[in-house]
C-alpha positions as a printed Julia matrix, in Angstrom:
458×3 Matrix{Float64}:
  99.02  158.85  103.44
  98.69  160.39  100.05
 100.5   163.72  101.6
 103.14  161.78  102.91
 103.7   160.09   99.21
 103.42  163.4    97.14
 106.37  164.8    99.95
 109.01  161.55   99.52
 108.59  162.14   96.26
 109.05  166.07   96.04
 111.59  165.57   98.53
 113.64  162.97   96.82
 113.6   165.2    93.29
 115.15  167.47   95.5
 118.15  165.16   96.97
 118.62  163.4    93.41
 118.65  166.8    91.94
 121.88  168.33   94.4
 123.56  164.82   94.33
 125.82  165.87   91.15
 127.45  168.66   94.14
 128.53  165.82   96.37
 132.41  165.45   96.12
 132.06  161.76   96.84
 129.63  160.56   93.76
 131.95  161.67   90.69
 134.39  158.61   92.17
 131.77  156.49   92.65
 130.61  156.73   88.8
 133.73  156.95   87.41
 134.27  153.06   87.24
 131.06  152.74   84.89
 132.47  154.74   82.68
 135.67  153.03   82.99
 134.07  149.99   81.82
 131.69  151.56   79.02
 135.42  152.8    77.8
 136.84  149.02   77.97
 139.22  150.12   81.09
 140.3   148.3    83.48
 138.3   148.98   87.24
 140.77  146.81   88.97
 144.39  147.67   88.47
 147.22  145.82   89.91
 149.56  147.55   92.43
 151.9   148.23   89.04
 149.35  150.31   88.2
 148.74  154.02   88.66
 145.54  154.15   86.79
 144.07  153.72   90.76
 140.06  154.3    90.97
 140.04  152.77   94.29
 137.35  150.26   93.54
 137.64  148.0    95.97
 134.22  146.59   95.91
 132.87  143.96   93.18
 131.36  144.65   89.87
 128.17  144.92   90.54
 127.43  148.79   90.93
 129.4   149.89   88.13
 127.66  147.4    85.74
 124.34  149.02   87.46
 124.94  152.4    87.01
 125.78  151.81   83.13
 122.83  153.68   82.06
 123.71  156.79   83.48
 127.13  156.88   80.71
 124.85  157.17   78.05
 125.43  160.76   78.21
 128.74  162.72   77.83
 126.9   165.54   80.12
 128.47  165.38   83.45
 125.43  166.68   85.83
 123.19  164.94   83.67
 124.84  161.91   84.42
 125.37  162.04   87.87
 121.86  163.09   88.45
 120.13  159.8    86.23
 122.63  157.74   88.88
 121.16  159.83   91.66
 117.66  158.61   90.65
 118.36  155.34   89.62
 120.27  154.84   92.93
 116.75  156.18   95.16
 115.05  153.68   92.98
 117.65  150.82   93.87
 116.65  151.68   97.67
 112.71  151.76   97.64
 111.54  149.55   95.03
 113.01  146.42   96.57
 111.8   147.65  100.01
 107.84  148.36   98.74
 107.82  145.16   97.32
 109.21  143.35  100.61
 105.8   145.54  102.14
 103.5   144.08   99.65
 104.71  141.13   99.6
 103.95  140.75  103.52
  99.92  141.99  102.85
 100.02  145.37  103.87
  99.49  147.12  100.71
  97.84  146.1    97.3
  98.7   146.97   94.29
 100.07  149.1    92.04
  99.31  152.29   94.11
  99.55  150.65   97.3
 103.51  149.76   96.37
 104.01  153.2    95.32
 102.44  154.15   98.96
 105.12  151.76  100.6
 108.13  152.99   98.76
 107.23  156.61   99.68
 106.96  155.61  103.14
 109.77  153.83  103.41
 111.77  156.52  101.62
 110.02  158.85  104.21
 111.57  157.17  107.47
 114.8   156.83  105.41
 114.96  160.59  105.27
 114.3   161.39  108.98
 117.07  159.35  109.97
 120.38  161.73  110.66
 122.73  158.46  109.19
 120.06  156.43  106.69
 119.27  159.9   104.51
 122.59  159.27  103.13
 120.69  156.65  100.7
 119.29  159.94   98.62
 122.34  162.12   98.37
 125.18  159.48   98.09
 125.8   157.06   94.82
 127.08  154.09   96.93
 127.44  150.16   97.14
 124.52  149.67   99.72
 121.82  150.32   97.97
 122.41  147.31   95.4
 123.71  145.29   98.26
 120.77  145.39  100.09
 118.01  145.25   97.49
 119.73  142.28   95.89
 120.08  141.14   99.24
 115.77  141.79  100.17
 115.44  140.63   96.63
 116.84  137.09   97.67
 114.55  137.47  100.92
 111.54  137.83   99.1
 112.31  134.79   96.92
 113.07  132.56   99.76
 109.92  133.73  101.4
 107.7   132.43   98.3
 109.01  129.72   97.95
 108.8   128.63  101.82
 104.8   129.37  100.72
 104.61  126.53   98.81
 104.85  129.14   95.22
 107.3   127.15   93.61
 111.26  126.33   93.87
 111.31  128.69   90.71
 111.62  131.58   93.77
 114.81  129.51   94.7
 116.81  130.85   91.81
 115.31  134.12   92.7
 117.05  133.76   96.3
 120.09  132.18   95.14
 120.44  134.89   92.54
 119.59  137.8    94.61
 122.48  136.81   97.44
 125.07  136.42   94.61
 124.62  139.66   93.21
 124.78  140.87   97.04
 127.79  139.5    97.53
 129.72  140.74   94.37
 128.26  144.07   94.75
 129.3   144.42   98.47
 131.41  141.56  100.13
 129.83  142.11  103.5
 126.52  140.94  101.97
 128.32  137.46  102.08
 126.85  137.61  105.57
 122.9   136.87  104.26
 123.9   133.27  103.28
 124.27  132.13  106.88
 120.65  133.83  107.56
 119.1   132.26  104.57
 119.87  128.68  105.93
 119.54  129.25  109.54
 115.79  130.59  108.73
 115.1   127.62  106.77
 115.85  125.31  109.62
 113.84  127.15  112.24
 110.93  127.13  110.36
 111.27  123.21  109.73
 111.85  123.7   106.19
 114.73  121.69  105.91
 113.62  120.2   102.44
 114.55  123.77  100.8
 118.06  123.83  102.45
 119.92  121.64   99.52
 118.5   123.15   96.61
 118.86  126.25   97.81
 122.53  125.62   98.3
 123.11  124.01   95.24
 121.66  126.73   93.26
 123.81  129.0    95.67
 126.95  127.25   94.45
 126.26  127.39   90.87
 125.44  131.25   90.79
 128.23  132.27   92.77
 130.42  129.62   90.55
 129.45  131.34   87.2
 129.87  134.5    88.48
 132.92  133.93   89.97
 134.24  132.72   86.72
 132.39  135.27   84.46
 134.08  138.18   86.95
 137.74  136.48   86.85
 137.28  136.02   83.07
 136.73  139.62   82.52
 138.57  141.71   85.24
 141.1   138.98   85.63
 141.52  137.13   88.96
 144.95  138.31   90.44
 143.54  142.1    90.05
 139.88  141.4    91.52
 141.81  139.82   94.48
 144.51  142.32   94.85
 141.41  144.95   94.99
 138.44  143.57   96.67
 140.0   140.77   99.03
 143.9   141.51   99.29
 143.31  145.3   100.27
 140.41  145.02  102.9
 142.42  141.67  104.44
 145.16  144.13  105.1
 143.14  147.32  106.18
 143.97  148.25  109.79
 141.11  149.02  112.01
 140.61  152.34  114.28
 140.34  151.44  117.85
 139.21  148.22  119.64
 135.86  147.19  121.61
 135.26  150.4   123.41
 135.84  152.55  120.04
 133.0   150.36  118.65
 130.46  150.34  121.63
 131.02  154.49  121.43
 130.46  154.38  117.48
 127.34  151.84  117.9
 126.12  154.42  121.15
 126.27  157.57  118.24
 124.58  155.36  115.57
 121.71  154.62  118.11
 121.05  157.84  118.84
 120.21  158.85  115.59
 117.17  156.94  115.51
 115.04  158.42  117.61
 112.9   159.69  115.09
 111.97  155.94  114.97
 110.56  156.0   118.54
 106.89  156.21  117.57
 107.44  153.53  114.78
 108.56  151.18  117.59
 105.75  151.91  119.82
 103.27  150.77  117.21
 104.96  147.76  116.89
 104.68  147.22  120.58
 100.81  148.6   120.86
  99.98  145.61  117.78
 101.65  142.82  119.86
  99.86  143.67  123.0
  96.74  143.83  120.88
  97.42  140.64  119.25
  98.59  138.64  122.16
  97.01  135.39  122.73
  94.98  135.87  119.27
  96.06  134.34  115.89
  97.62  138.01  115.3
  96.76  140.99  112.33
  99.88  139.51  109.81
  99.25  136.98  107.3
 101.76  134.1   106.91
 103.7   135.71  104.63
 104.04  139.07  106.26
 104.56  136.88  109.84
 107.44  134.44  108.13
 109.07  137.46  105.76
 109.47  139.11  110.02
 111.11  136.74  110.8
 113.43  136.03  108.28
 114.32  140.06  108.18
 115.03  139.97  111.72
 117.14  137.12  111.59
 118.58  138.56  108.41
 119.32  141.59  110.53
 120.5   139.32  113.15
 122.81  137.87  111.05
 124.63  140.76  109.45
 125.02  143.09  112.22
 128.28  141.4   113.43
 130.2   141.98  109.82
 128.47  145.46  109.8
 130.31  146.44  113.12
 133.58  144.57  112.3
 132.72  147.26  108.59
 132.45  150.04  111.18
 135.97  149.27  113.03
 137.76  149.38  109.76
 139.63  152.82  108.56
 137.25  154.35  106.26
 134.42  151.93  107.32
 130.95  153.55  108.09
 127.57  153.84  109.78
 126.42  152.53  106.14
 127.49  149.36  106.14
 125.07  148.59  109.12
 122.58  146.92  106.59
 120.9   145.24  109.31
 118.54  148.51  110.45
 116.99  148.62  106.64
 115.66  144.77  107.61
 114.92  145.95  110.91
 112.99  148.88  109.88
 111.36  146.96  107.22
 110.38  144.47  110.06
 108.92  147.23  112.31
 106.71  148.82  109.3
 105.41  144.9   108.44
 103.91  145.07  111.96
 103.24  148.52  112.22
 100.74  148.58  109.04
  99.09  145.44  110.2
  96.55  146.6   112.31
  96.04  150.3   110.54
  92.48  148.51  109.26
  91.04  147.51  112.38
  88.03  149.53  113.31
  88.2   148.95  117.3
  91.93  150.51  117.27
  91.72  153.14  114.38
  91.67  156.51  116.22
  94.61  155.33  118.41
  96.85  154.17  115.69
  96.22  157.13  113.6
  97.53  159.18  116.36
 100.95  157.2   116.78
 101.36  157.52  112.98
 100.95  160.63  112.77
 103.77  161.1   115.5
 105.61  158.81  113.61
 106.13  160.98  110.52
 106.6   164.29  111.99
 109.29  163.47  113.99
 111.04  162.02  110.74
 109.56  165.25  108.8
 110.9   167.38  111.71
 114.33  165.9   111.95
 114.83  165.96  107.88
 113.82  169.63  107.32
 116.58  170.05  110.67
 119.29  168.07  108.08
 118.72  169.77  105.14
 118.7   173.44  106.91
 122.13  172.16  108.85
 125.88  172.99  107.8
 127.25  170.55  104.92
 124.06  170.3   103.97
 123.77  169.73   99.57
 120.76  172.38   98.63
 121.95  174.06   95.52
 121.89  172.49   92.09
 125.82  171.86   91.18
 126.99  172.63   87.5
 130.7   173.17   88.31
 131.62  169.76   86.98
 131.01  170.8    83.86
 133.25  173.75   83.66
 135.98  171.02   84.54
 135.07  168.77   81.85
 134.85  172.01   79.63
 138.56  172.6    80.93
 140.03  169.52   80.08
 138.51  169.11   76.72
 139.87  172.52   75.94
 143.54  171.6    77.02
 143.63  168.03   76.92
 146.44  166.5    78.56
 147.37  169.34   81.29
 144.86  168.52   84.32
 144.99  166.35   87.07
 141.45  166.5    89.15
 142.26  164.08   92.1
 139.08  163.99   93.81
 137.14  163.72   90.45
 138.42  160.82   87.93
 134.89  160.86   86.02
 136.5   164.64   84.27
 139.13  162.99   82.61
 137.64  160.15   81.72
 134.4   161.63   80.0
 136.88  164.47   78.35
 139.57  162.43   77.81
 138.64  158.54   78.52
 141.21  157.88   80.34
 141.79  157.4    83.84
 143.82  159.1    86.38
 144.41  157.97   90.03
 141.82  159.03   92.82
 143.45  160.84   95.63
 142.09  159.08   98.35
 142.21  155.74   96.35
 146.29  156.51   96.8
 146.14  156.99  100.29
 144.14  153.55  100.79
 146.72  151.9    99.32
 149.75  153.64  100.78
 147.94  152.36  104.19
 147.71  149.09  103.6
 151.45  148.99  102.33
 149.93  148.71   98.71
 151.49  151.57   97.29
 151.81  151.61   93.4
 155.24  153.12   92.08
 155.64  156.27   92.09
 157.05  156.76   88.17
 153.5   154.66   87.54
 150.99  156.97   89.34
 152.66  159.78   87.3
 152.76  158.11   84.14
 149.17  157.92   84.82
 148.62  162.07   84.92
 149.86  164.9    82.1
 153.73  166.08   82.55
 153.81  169.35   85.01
 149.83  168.59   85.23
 147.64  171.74   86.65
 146.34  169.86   89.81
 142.71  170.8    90.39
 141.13  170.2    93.49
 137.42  171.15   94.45
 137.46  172.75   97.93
 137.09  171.77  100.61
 138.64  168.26   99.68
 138.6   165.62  102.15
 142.27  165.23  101.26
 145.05  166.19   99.34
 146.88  163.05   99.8
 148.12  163.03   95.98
 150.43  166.27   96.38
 152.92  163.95   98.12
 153.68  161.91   94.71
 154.71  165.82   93.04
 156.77  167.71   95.68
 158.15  170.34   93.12
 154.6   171.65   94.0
 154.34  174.02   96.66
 150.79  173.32   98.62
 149.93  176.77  100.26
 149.25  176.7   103.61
């Protein structure tokens, strides 16, 4: 176990270190330095100042620590780690939480193993490369798991607020986290705890009311709707039932790796049939309330999948599901009668993950080599302020420059949904005859359409 720590953790130095060469991450901390600048992360569709932030505040107000520094790489990389650390700490506490590790050690044991299956998986490695919504959706959203769970122990209603809290902040991070709430209740009156069900709502409604108001007071409400509601109500989707069961067919057969995992799970029920069983009642109730959790969410995370630009990430219901599995997994590891057995499933349980990473990271695409090129932009546009346009990478211009210009693919979002800003506005919002830089290969280069005296080369 202790090798299988010291190599999540080598491993994830190694991720967090290439994130800063991952096209995709500049965007997606570019709005927290938008608002450590006072700027506005939610234009209106006047605007050309488009980030394309069509989520709530919460990650941007998360990643804040990382615009401490004016150092590009450096700053990408501290929202690299504290984005890893967003993912496993909330998921090793879930584990200790349900009695199968102690302590200090023991947690740092269950975050490495965690991180460990997270790696082996072809789509769920994206958590250690990729600065993204999903990882404060879903701890906020195990965070409010955890406090339901104590507090359906008998630990206090204090763990209430922790619930209530942690599904707000789910919510307004990601809106498909909205789909927890429904879980939260629906586990409450299965397990006959119906006497938690109105407080819990009531202290639902007043954190989502204050931060409803708080958000609209400070972003203003006609631009949070016109980005996080108004835009994704009008988003087309990509193909109907059969697209979907062929997307959900790929997704499943990426987790293979999590074959042995499964069997565990299935070799502790049949040893715990007809016997009180290996959990305690906390790690038997905090099953069943991720399952149901999972349950719950998988529905919104398919109808995420159908949508243009929607992903295999916003399935959030296979982190509770895998979460689940390791609960009963790790149950039995101490019994003396089954040791030898279960040490032999484990151990095919993280080579197949080992295997399967080390395949990833030697594949095409894969990020291996420690990016500095971002600085050499910022060095550019400090040098010549007020000539470049980067499309793909807003977070130059606004560390160089502190302003912000419109994100290519945040344009072509909004051109889909009929949302198209003016044109004079998106080039009010870049230098006169700018030098437009793009970092190849770009995933697009959507933004040459608004500036047709240049000549794209073929």
């Amino acid at each position: 176990m202790a090798s299988i720590t010291w190599l999540t953790v080598m491993w994830s130095v190694l991720c967090t270190a290439t994130s800063p060469g991952v096209p995709w991450n500049a965007a997606r901390l570019a709005p927290s330095f938008a608002l450590a600048e006072g700027l506005s992360i939610y234009p209106l569709r006047s605007s050309g100042e488009q980030l394309g932030w069509f989520y709530g505040p919460g990650l941007p107000l998360w990643n804040l620590p990382a615009t401490l520094t004016d150092d590009i790489t450096v700053a990408l990389w501290i929202a690299a780690v504290w984005n890893v650390v967003t993912w496993l700490v909330p998921m090793a506490l879930v584990l200790r939480m349900a009695g199968v590790v102690r302590g200090a050690c023991g947690c740092a044991v269950a975050g490495a193993l965690v991180g460990f299956f997270l790696l082996g998986g072809s789509i769920t490695n994206y958590a250690f490369y990729f600065i993204h919504v999903d990882g404060l959706c879903v701890g906020a959203g195990l965070a409010s798991v955890m406090g339901l769970n104590r507090a359906m122990q008998g630990e206090g209603k204090g763990w209430l607020h922790v619930a209530a809290a942690g599904l707000v902040i789910a919510v307004w991070t990601k809106q498909i986290g909205v789909a927890l709430a429904p879980a939260l209740f629906w586990h409450l009156w299965r397990e006959r705890q119906v006497r938690l069900i109105w407080p819990l709502f009531f202290l639902c409604v007043v954190y989502a009311a204050a931060a409803t108001l708080a958000v609209f007071l400070w972003f203003g409400a006609p631009e949070v709707l016109h980005n996080i509601w108004l835009m994704h109500s009008r988003n087309p989707t990509r193909g109907g039932m059969a697209f979907l069961a062929g997307e959900l067919g790929n997704f499943a057969r990426t987790l293979w790796v999590w074959l042995p995992l499964t069997a565990l799970v299935g070799a502790t029920w049949w040893l715990a049939r007809g016997r009180t069983g290996p959990m305690t009642a906390a790690g038997a109730g905090l099953v069943r309330l991720l399952i149901r959790s999972a349950a719950w969410q998988l529905p919104v995370g398919m109808l995420a999948v159908l949508k243009v630009g929607g992903g295999f990430n916003s399935l959030h219901a296979i982190y509770y599901l895998l979460l689940a599995l390791l609960i009963v997994a790790l149950s039995p590891v101490e019994r003396p009668r089954s040791a030898a057995g279960f040490r032999v499933m484990w151990l095919l349980a993280w080579l197949l993950p080992l295997g399967n990473a080390a395949a990833i990271a030697a594949g095409p695409g894969s990020y291996w080599s420690v990016s500095r090129s971002r600085e050499q932009l910022v060095a550019m546009a400090r040098a010549e302020p007020g000539r470049y346009y980067f499309p793909w990478n807003p977070l130059v211009t606004l560390i160089a420059e502190k302003k912000i210009q419109p994100l290519d693919d945040a344009l072509y979002c909004l051109w889909l949904v009929k949302l198209e800003p003016p044109v004079e506005a998106i080039r009010t919002a870049v230098p006169a005859r700018p030098v437009i830089v793009y970092e190849e290969p770009a995933q697009s280069h959507f933004a040459l359409r608004y500036f047709p005296e240049i000549q794209q080369k073929p």
